[in-house]
N, C-alpha and C positions, 0 to 999 in steps of 0.2 A: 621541411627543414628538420633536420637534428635535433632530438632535444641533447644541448652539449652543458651538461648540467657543472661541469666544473667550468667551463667560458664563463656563465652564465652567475655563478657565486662570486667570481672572484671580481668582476666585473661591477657587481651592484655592492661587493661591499666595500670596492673605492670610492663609487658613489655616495654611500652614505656617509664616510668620513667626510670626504672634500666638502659634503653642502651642510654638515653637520645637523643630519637627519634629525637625531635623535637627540638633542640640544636642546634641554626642556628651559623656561626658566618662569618668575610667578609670571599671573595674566591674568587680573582681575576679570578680564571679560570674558571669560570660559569657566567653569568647573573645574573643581581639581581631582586629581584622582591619582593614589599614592600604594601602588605596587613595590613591595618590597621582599626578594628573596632572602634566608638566614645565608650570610657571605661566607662563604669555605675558610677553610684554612688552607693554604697552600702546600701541598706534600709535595716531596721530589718525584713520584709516581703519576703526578700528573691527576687530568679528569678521568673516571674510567665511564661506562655506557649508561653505569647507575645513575652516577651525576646531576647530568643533564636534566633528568627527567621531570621536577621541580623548575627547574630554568624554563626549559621550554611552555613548563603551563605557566606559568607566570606572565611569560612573553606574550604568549597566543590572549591572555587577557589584557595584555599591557596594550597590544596593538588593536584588539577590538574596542577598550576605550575610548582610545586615539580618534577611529575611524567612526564613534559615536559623538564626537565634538567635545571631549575633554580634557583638559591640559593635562599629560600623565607623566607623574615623577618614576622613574623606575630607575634606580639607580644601582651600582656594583662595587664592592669593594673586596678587601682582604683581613679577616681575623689573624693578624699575620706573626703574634706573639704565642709561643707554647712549647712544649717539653720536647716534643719531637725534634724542632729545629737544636735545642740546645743536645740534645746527644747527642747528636749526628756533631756537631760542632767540639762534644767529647770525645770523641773517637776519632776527628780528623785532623784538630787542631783549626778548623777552618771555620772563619767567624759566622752566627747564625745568622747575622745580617746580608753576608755574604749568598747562602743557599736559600735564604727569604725570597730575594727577589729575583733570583733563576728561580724558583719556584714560581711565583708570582708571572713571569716573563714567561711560562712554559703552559701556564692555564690560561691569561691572555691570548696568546694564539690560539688555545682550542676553542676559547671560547668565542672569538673571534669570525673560526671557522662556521660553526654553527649560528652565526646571522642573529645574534640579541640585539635588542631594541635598548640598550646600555647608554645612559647619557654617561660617557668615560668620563666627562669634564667634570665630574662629582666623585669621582675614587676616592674613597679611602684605605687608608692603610692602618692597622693597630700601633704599628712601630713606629709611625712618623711622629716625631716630636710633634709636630703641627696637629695634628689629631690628638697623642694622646694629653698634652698640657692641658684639655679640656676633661680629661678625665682625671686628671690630678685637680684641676680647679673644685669637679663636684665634688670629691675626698678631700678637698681645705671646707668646702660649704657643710658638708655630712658632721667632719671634726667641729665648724662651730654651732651645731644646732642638738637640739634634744629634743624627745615628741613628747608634746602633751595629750592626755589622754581625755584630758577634755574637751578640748578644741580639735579632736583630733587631727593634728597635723601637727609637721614640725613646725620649733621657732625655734629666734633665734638664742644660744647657750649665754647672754648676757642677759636675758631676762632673768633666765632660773638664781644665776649668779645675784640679779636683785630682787630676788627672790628669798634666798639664802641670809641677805644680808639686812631683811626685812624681819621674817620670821621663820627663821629657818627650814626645816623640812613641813613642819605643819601646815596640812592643806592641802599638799601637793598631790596631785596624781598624775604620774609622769613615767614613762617609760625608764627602766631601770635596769641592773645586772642585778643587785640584791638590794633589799628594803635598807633602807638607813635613815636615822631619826637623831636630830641635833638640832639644836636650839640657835639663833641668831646670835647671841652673845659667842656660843660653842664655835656656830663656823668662823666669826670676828678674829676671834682666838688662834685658830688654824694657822700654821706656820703654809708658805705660799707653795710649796711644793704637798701638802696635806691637802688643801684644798685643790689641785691639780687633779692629785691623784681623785678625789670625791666627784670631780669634774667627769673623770673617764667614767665614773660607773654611769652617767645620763647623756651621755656624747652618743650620736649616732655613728658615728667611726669613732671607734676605741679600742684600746688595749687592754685583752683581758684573758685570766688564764680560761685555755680551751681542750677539748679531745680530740686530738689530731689522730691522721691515718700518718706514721711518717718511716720513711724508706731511710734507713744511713745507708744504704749502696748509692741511691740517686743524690742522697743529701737536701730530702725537700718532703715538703708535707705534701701530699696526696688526696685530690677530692675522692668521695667514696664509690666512684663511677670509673676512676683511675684506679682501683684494687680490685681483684679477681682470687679468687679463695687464699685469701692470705696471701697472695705477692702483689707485686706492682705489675699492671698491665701491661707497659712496659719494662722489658728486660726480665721478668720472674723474680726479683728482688724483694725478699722479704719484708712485710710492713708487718708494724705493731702500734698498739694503741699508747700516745704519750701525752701528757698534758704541759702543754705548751702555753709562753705568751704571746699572742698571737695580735693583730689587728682585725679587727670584724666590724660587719657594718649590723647595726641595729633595727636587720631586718623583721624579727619578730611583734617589732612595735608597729607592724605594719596591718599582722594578722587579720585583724577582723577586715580592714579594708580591700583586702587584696580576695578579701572571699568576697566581701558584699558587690566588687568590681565584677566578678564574673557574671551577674547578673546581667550585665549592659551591654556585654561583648557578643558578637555571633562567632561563637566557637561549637566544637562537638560536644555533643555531651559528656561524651568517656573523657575528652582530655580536658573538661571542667572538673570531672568525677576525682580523675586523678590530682588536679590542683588540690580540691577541697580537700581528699584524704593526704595529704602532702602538707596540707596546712593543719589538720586535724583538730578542728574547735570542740571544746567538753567541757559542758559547766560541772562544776562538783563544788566539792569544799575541801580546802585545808587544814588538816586538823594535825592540832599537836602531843606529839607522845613523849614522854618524861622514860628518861633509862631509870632501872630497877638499882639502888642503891649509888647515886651519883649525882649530881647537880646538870648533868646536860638534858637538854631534849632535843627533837626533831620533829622534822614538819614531815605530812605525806599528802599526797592532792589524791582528792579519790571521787568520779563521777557518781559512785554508787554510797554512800553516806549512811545510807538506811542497812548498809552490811556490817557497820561496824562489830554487832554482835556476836560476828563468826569470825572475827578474826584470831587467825591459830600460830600464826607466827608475821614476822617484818621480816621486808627481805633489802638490801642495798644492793646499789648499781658497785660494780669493784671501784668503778674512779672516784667514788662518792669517799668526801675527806673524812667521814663519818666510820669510814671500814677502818681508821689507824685507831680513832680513838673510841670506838668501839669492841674490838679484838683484844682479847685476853693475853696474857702471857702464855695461858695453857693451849691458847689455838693458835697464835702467831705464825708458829712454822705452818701448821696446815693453811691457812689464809695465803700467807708466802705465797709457797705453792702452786695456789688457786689464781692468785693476778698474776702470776709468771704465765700462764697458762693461755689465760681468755685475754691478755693484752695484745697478743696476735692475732684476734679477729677482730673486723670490721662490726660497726654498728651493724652494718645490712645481712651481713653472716648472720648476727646474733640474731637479727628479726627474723630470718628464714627457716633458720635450725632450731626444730622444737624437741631436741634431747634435754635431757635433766643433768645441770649440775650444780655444785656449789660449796659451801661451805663455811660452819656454824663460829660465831664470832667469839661464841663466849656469854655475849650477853643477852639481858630480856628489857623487855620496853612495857611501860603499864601501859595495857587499854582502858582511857577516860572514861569509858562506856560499863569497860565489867569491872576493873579491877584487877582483870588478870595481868602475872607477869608473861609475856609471849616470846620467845629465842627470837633475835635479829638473827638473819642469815645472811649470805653476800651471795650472791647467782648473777650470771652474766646477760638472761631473762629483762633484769633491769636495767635501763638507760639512762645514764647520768645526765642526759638533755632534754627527759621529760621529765617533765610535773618536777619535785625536788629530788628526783635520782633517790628514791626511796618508796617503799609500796608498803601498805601493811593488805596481809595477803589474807582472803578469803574462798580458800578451796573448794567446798561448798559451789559456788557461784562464779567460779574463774577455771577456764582450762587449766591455762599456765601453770595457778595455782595449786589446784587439782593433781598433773602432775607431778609438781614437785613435793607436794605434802604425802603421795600416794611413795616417791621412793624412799624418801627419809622419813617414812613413817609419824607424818604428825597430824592432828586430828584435824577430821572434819567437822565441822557443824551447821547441819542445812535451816536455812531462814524460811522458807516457803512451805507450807501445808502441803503434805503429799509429794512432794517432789520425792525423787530417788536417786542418789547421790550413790548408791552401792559399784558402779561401774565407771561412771563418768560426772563430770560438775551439771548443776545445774544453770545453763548460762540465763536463760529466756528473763527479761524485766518485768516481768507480770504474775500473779498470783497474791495470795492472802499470805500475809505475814506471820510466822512466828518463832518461839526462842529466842524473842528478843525483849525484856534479857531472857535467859533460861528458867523455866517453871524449879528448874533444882538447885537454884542457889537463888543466896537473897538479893534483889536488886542494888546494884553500884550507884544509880545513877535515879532521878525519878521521871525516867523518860520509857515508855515501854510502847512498843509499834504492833504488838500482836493484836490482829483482826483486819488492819490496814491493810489495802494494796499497796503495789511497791511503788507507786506515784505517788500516792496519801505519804508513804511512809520514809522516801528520799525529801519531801521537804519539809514533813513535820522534824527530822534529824538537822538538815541543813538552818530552820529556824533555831531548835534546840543549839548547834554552834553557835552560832552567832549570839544567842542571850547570855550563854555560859562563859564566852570567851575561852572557849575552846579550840579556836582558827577562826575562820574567814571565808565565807559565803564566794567563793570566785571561777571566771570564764578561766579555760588554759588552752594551751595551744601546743601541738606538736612541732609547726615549725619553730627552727634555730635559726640564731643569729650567725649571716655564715661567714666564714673564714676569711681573710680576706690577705693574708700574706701567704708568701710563697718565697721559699729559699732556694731561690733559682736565679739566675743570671739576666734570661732571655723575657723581661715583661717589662710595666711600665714603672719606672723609679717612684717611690712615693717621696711627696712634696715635703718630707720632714727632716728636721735632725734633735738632737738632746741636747740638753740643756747641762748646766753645770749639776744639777738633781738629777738628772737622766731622765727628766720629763719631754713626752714629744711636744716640740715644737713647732707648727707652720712656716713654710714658705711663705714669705711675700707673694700676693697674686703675681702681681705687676713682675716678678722676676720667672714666671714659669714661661716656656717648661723649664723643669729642671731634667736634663738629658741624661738618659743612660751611658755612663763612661766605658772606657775601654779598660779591659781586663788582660793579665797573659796567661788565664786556667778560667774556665768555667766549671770547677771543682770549686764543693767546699774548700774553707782556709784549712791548713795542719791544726789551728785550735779549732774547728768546728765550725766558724762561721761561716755565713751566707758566701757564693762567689764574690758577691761584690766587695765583699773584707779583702779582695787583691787588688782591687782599684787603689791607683797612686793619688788621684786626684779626687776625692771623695770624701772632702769636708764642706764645710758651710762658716763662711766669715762675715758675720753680722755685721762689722764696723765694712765693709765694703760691698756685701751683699752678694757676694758671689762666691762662687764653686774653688775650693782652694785643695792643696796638699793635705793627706792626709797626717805628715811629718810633722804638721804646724799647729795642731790642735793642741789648744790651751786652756779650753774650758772657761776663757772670758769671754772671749768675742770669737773664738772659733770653737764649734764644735763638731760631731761625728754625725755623720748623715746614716738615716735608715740603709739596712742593709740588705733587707728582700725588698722581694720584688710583689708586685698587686701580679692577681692570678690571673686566669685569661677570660672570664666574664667581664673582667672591669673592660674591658674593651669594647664588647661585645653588648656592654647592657643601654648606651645609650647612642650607638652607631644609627640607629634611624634621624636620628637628631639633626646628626652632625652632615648628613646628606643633604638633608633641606639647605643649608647652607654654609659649604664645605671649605670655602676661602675664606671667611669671617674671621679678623685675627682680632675684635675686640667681641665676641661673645660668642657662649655654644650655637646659638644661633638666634636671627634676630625678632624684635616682638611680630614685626611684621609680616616675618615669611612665616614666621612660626601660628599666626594666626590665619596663615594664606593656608599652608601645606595642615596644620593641626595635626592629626597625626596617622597611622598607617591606616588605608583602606581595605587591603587586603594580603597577606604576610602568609608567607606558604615556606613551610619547609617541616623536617624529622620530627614524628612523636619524641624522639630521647632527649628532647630538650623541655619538656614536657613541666619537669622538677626542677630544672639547673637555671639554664640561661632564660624561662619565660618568668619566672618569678622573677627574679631579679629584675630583670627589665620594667618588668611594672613596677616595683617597690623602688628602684631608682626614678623610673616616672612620675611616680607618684611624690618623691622628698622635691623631685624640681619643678610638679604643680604646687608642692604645697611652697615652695619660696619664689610664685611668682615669672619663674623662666619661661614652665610651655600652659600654654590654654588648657590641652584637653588631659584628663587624670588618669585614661587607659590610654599606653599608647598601638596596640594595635587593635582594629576595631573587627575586622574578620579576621580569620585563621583557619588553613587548611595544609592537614600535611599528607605530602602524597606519599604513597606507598613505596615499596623498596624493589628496586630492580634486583634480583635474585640469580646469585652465578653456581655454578660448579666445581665446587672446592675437592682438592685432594690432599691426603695425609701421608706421613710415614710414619712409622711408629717407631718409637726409642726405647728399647728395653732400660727400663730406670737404673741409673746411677753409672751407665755408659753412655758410648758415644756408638754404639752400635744399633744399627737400625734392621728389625724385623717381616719381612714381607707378611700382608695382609692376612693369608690365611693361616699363617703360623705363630699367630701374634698370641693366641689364647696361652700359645706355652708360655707363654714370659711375663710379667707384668710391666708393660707398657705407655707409654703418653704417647697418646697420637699428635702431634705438629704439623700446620697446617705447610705445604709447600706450593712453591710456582707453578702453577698449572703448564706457563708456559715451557715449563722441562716435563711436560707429565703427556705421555702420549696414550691411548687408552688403557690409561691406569698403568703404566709399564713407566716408570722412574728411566730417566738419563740420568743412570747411576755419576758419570764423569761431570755433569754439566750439574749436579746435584752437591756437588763436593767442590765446584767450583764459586758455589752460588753465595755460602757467605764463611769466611775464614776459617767460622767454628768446626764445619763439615770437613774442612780438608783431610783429616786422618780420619775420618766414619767407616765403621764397618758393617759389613750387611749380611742378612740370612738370608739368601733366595730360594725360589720354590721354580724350578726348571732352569735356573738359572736367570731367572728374573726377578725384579721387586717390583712387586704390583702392589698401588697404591691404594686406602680406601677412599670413599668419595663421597659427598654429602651433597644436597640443595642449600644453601645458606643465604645468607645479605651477601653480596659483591659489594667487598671490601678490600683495601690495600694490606689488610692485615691478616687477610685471611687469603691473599696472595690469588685473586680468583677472577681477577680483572679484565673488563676488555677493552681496549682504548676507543673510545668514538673514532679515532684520524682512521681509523681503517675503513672503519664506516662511512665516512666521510666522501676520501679517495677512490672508494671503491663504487657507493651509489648515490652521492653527492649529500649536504648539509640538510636538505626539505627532506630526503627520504627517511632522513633519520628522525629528526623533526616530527616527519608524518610517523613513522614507526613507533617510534615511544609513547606517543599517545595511544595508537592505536592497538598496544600491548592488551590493554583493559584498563578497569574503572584506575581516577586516578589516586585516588585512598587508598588501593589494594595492590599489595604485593603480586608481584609477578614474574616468574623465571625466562632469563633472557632466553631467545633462543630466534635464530635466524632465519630458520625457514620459510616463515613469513613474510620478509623484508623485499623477495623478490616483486611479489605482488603489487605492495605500497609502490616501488619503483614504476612497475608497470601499469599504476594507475595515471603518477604523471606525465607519463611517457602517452597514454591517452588521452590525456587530458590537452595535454600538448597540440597530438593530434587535431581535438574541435578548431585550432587556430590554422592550421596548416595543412591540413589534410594529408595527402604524399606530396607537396611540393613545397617550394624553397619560399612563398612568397605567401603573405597572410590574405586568410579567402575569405576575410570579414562582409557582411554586408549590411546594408540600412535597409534592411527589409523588412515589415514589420512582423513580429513574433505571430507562431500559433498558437491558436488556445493550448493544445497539449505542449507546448517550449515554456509557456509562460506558466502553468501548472507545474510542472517537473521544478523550474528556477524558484518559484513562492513554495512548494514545499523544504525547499533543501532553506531558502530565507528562513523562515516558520523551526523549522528542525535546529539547524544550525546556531543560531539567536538565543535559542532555551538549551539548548546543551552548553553552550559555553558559558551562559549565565549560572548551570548547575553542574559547571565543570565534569560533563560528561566528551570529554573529546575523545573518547573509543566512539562511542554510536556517532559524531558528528562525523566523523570521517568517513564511515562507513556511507552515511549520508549523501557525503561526497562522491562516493563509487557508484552509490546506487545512479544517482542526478546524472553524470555523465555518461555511464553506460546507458540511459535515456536518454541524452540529447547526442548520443553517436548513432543510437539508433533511430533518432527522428530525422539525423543527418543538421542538425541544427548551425548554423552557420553566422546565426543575427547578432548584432551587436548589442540589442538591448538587452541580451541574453548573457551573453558570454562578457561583455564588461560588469556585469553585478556577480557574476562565478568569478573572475578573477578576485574583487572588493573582500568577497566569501573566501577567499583560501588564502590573501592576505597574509593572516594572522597566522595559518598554521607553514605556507610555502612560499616567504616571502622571495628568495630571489625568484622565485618562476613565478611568483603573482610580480614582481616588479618591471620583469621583463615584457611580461604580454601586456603590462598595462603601457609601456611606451613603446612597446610593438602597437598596440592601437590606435597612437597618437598623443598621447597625454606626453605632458613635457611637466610635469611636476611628482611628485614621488606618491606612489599609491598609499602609503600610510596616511596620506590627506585626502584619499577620496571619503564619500559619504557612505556610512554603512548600508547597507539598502531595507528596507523596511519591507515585509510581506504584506501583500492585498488578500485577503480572506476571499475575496470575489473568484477572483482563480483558481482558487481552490477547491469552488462548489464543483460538487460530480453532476453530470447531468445525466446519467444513468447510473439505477440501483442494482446489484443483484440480490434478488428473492432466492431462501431457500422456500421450495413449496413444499409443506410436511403434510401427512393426511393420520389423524392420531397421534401426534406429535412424534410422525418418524417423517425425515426428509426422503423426496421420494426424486426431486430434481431440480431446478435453478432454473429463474428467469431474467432477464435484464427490463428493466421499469424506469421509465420516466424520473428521476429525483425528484420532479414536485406532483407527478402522480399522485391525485384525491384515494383517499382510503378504500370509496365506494368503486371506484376502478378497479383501484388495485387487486379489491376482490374480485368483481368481476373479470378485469385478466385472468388471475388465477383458475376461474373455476371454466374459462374458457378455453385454458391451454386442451390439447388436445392428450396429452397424457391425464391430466383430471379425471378424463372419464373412465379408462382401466382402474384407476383405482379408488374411486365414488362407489362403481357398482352398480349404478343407479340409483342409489340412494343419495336421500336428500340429505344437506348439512344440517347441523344441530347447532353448530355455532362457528363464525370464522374468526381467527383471532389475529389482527397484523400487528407485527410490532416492526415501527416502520424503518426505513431502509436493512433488515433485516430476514423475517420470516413471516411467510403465512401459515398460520396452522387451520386445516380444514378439518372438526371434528364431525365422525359420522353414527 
């Protein structure tokens, strides 16, 4: 019989609808086991081949679970809010709701085609009100709660309040924006909009000024992953640095636990490595410096304490408010200047680009330690979001430093004995201390570290603070508290509006969601504001509790609802939740399931989420264990992300500040940007100039320089990407060698952590493996030649190895070698002519997972009348697998001289005498006798002579 691989998919995946395969729900009497993919976004371009690849190992573990006896959640959804839809929705006038779910309806199918083990009945969607009102619900819970740092966890913002009203700030140690200190009489006092506002600084969603990435062409603030050398990733749109008020969630107070978490989790190393430096913990101390002739001072956080002696100048972050009222009259213009400058790069620019710039304020700051006065300077080196956006700098002992004291010429002075400063800093933390203070002036302070190492000598300094009241002995952290608004149309409304003070106020639970309204421009307002300032209907009526005219705001009982929008993590960060139990219209989800399901087993998808969307998700996890919602405090317990399917990209190049485009080898004359384009117009490297000008509006007048009269394109390896235009759609794959081949192909690419460039040559083989495999059931005829005969030792060997192999590769997600597995096993049991049932029904159980519609089919080709994702995995017998002959290499000197086949439980004392009986022994003995025989068993004998 035919293997007729398309009959055959479309066939079993009616089947699994109608009997509702894949339809998990709790079952106390099984185990639970909780598969979860990171859910795409849905683009207009569809899946491409990259895709899947994640999907599929997910699956193949989803359904080896299954067929191990455990109830497996694996469920699918859509991130289905974000910028992209809202362009396109700019450019076409066509709502993004509308191309959401053609989108969504266009990956469905594909994914469809390729046979996932998807319980549908648990979709979600980011945009559905029904979804996201539970993430407006945890932003009403985040707004009434504040973290205490001694109980580490949050509670609830009515404590603190009687807290305030008790003894005011004394005592407290509490997650905060800035220190603030008032007495219980003082807060009494507070007019109720004063105290709001003291309210935001310990809210864990609050409104606070931030340094934003922000685009006026897009009209929206920008994550720093969303900026590419100063434009917006999308569109080339110029971004600059601005400081904004913003809403942010007080993820920082999360720090120390979001490090101590990754202790418990089984993740990779490197992408724990990269958390920790991402979160960046550093004990030091904060010390304060007094400006030279003025009443102000400032704070700086510094891990190294014991340098204070060499410090030669202060330097500020530019956003730092400290640059206005520090800067002179006589530097003003050159400061100007200077933040006009570096306000166009991103923070992540600044940390990568180690050039020297800056620019001198005017003023000097006393160091506590010597005495001296030292020039503040402003460099864009510093970042207003660590320690206090302010450094006091010690070149000596700092690159950075170092650098910059080496262009503006300002002094070094080295702490360590012997070091050599003449060329570059000294970074290394060790060595004997000294010039602290300097042997050539008289000491400021009566603290002196010379003889000390610099362990001795960072905490005899860090005591010295603390007794002098000089600062404050404290941990810091590099993570920020992140952004959490978005001046954009296309996300989830936040649950707020203002008050007659213009204090945010809370939604009522009981009245969310509150919906996204309709708009007739997803443009900012003509004054600036948010899109949603063109909503008619986008007030809040207190006295009725519902959504009213924006025309009727009175500022008694109606006021003005928030006008951005939450970014697209807030979706995203607590979507495993909301799977567990996805109909639930009175809780994220309930105690029950929530203590059934606990939280992911194993969560597979991209390292670039690495910083963004796994933080979050834990630090959201973490605020809804600490109020009680979920049991368990990390919510994914493993994590594996697979490697990148890698295409073949091609360019044309743009001679700069035309629309004229350059062929490849003529490119060096011009100065150029290469642009990624359609592969699908790009035939080897040679441009469809007409179909290239066709492709998007901008090209239609391009002009070109060819080289024979053609433009040849250049070409790279990169990620297969829809933005790098380099795509290749599965459905080809599909239609061409059916859903399993692809299935089995992607796996069998290589390891699944490791990138690997697409490429098809291969794929024929996989085909023709099932096409053999096929064969064991049918031989050349139309009718299955199964029999009940009992297996041979070599059928039952061949089947327990691939058991054996198969079992430990997918447990160590190795399904390249498992496959191969597969090729081997069958090309043995074609070759044994294998025909048995007891054989070839545990080979179908085994390919399951990776070729479900051809494992579904042979399995009620054999009789089974129930669906093969409930047969039982089959278990290897070790017994079958013993060899009952060995082969000997025979060595004479320890060179092999030829091979023997030996009994497996062959005595040693045999074995030698075998050896020395073979008849080749005696050519190379010599007649001489041995001196000693060495077996090392099922291996070699070595006969020395």
């Amino acid at each position: 019989m035919e293997y007729n691989f398309r009959e055959i998919e479309k066939k079993w995946h009616e089947y699994w609808i109608a009997n509702k395969v894949y339809k998990v729900e709790k079952n106390t009497d099984k185990p639970k086991y909780y598969v979860l993919d990171m859910f795409p976004y849905p683009s207009g371009a569809g899946l491409h081949v990259g895709h899947p690849l994640g999907y599929i190992a997910s699956d193949i573990y989803s359904r080896y679970k299954r067929l191990q006896g455990f109830n497996v959640l694996h469920p699918m959804g859509y991130d289905a809010y974000g910028l992209p839809a809202e362009q396109y929705a700019i450019q076409t006038g066509q709502h993004p709701e509308v191309t959401t779910k053609k989108n969504i309806a266009r990956y469905r199918e594909q994914m469809d085609k390729i046979g996932f083990s998807y319980d549908w009945s648990r979709e979600i969607r980011t945009c559905d009100p029904e979804y996201y009102k539970w993430t407006q619900w945890a932003f009403i819970q985040m707004f009434n709660s504040y973290y205490c740092n001694d109980e580490k966890q949050a509670r609830p913002i009515s404590e603190l309040v009687a807290a305030f009203e008790q003894s005011g700030t004394e005592g407290l140690n509490v997650a905060c924006s800035e220190e603030l200190h008032f007495t219980a009489d003082e807060w009494k006092a507070k007019s109720k909009k004063e105290k709001q506002e003291i309210l935001l600084n310990y809210r864990i969603a609050y409104r606070g000024e931030t340094m934003v990435n922000w685009c006026a062409a897009l009209g929206t603030v920008l994550a720093n992953d969303e900026v590419v050398n100063g434009v917006s990733e999308r569109g080339g749109y110029p971004v600059e640095q601005k400081i904004m008020r913003q809403w942010c969630l007080r993820v920082s107070a999360y720090s120390q636990r979001l490090l101590d978490g990754l202790d418990t989790i089984d993740w990779t190393d490197s992408l724990k490595e990269t958390q920790r430096n991402w979160i960046g913990r550093s004990e030091g101390a904060e010390i304060q410096f007094k400006v030279k002739d003025s009443d102000l001072e400032f704070t700086i956080f510094t891990t190294r304490a014991d340098t204070m002696f060499g410090v030669t100048f202060m330097v500020l972050a530019p956003e730092s408010e400290l640059v206005a009222q520090l800067t002179t009259p006589e530097q003003k213009q050159e400061v100007d200047a200077y933040l006009e400058r570096t306000k166009k790069r991103t923070e992540r620019e600044r940390i990568a680009d180690r050039s020297v710039t800056g620019a001198f304020s005017g003023s000097y700051a006393i160091n506590p330690f010597t005495g001296d006065a030292v020039p503040v300077w402003i460099s864009d080196y510093v970042l207003a979001g660590y320690g206090t956006g302010a450094i006091m700098a010690v070149p000596a002992h700092d690159s950075r430093d170092y650098a910059f004291a080496k262009h503006f010429n300002l002094p070094v002075i080295p702490l360590i004995e012997g070091c050599d400063v003449s060329e570059e800093s000294f970074d290394a933390k060790e060595g004997i201390v000294c010039n602290s203070p300097r042997p050539d002036v008289a000491p400021y302070c009566d603290l002196s570290l010379n003889g000390l190492n610099v362990k001795e000598a960072i905490a005899a300094t860090k005591k010295y603070v603390a007794e002098h009241k000089l600062g404050r002995v404290k941990v810091n952290y590099r993570l920020r508290d992140a952004i959490f608004s978005r001046q954009r149309y296309w996300g989830e409304p936040f649950p707020v509006y203002y008050d007659a003070d213009g204090m945010p106020q809370m939604l009522p639970v009981d009245k969310l969601p509150l919906e996204l309204p309709e708009v007739d421009k997803f443009l900012p307002t003509e004054t600036g504001e948010p899109p949603l300032g063109h909503a008619v209907k986008w007030a809040w009526d207190t006295a009725k509790q519902e959504v009213t005219e924006v025309s009727k705001i009175d500022n008694k009982t109606i006021f003005p609802l928030e006008l951005c929008t939450m970014p697209g993590f807030a979706g995203s960060s607590a979507y495993y939740l909301r799977y567990m139990d996805p109909h639930n219209d009175q809780a994220l989800v309930a105690k029950d399931v929530d203590e059934y399901w606990r939280n992911v087993d194993l969560y597979i998808g991209g390292t670039e989420h690495a910083t963004g969307h796994l933080i979050y998700s834990r630090f959201w996890n973490k605020f809804l264990f600490d109020s009680g919602v979920v049991c368990e405090e990390e919510p994914f317990k493993k994590l594996i992300n697979q490697g990148m399917i890698q295409g073949r990209s091609n360019f044309v190049f743009r001679i700069n500040g035309t629309n004229k485009f350059v062929s490849l080898n003529l490119k060096d004359r011009y100065e150029v940007t290469p642009i990624h384009v359609d592969v699908n117009i790009v035939s080897n490297d040679i441009l469809d100039i007409e179909a290239f000008k066709n492709w998007r509006p901008e090209y239609n007048d391009a002009e070109f320089v060819l080289e024979d009269g053609k433009y040849i394109c250049g070409w790279a390896v990169e990620k297969m990407s829809k933005s790098m235009f380099n795509v290749v759609n599965p459905d080809m794959i599909v239609e061409k060698y059916g859903a399993d081949t692809l299935r089995l192909y992607e796996m069998f690419l290589g390891p699944l952590e490791q990138s690997k460039p697409w490429d098809t040559n291969g794929i024929d083989g996989v085909h023709r493996f099932l096409k053999k495999l096929w064969g064991l059931f049918f031989g050349n005829t139309d009718t299955l030649q199964i029999t009940d005969a009992e297996p041979t030792a070599d059928e039952l060997k061949s089947l327990h190895k691939l058991i054996k192999k198969v079992t430990y590769d997918i447990e160590h997600f190795s399904y390249n070698t498992s496959i191969s597995a597969f090729m081997i096993c069958v090309n043995e049991l074609s070759s044994l002519k294998c025909n048995k049932r007891a054989i070839l029904e545990q080979l179908i159980v085994l390919l399951a997972p990776f070729a479900p519609h051809t494992a579904e089919e042979l399995w009620h080709t054999c009789g089974h009348d129930t669906t093969v994702c409930d047969a039982e995995w089959p278990v290897y017998n070790e017994e079958y697998l013993k060899e009952n002959s060995l082969t000997y290499a025979i060595s004479f000197n320890g060179k092999a001289r030829f091979s023997m086949e030996l009994p497996a439980d062959m005595p040693r004392e045999e074995i030698e005498k075998a050896a020395l009986a073979h008849e080749n022994s005696a050519k190379w003995m010599e007649g001489k006798t041995p001196k000693k025989i060495i077996v090392v068993p099922g291996k070699i004998v070595n006969i020395v002579i």
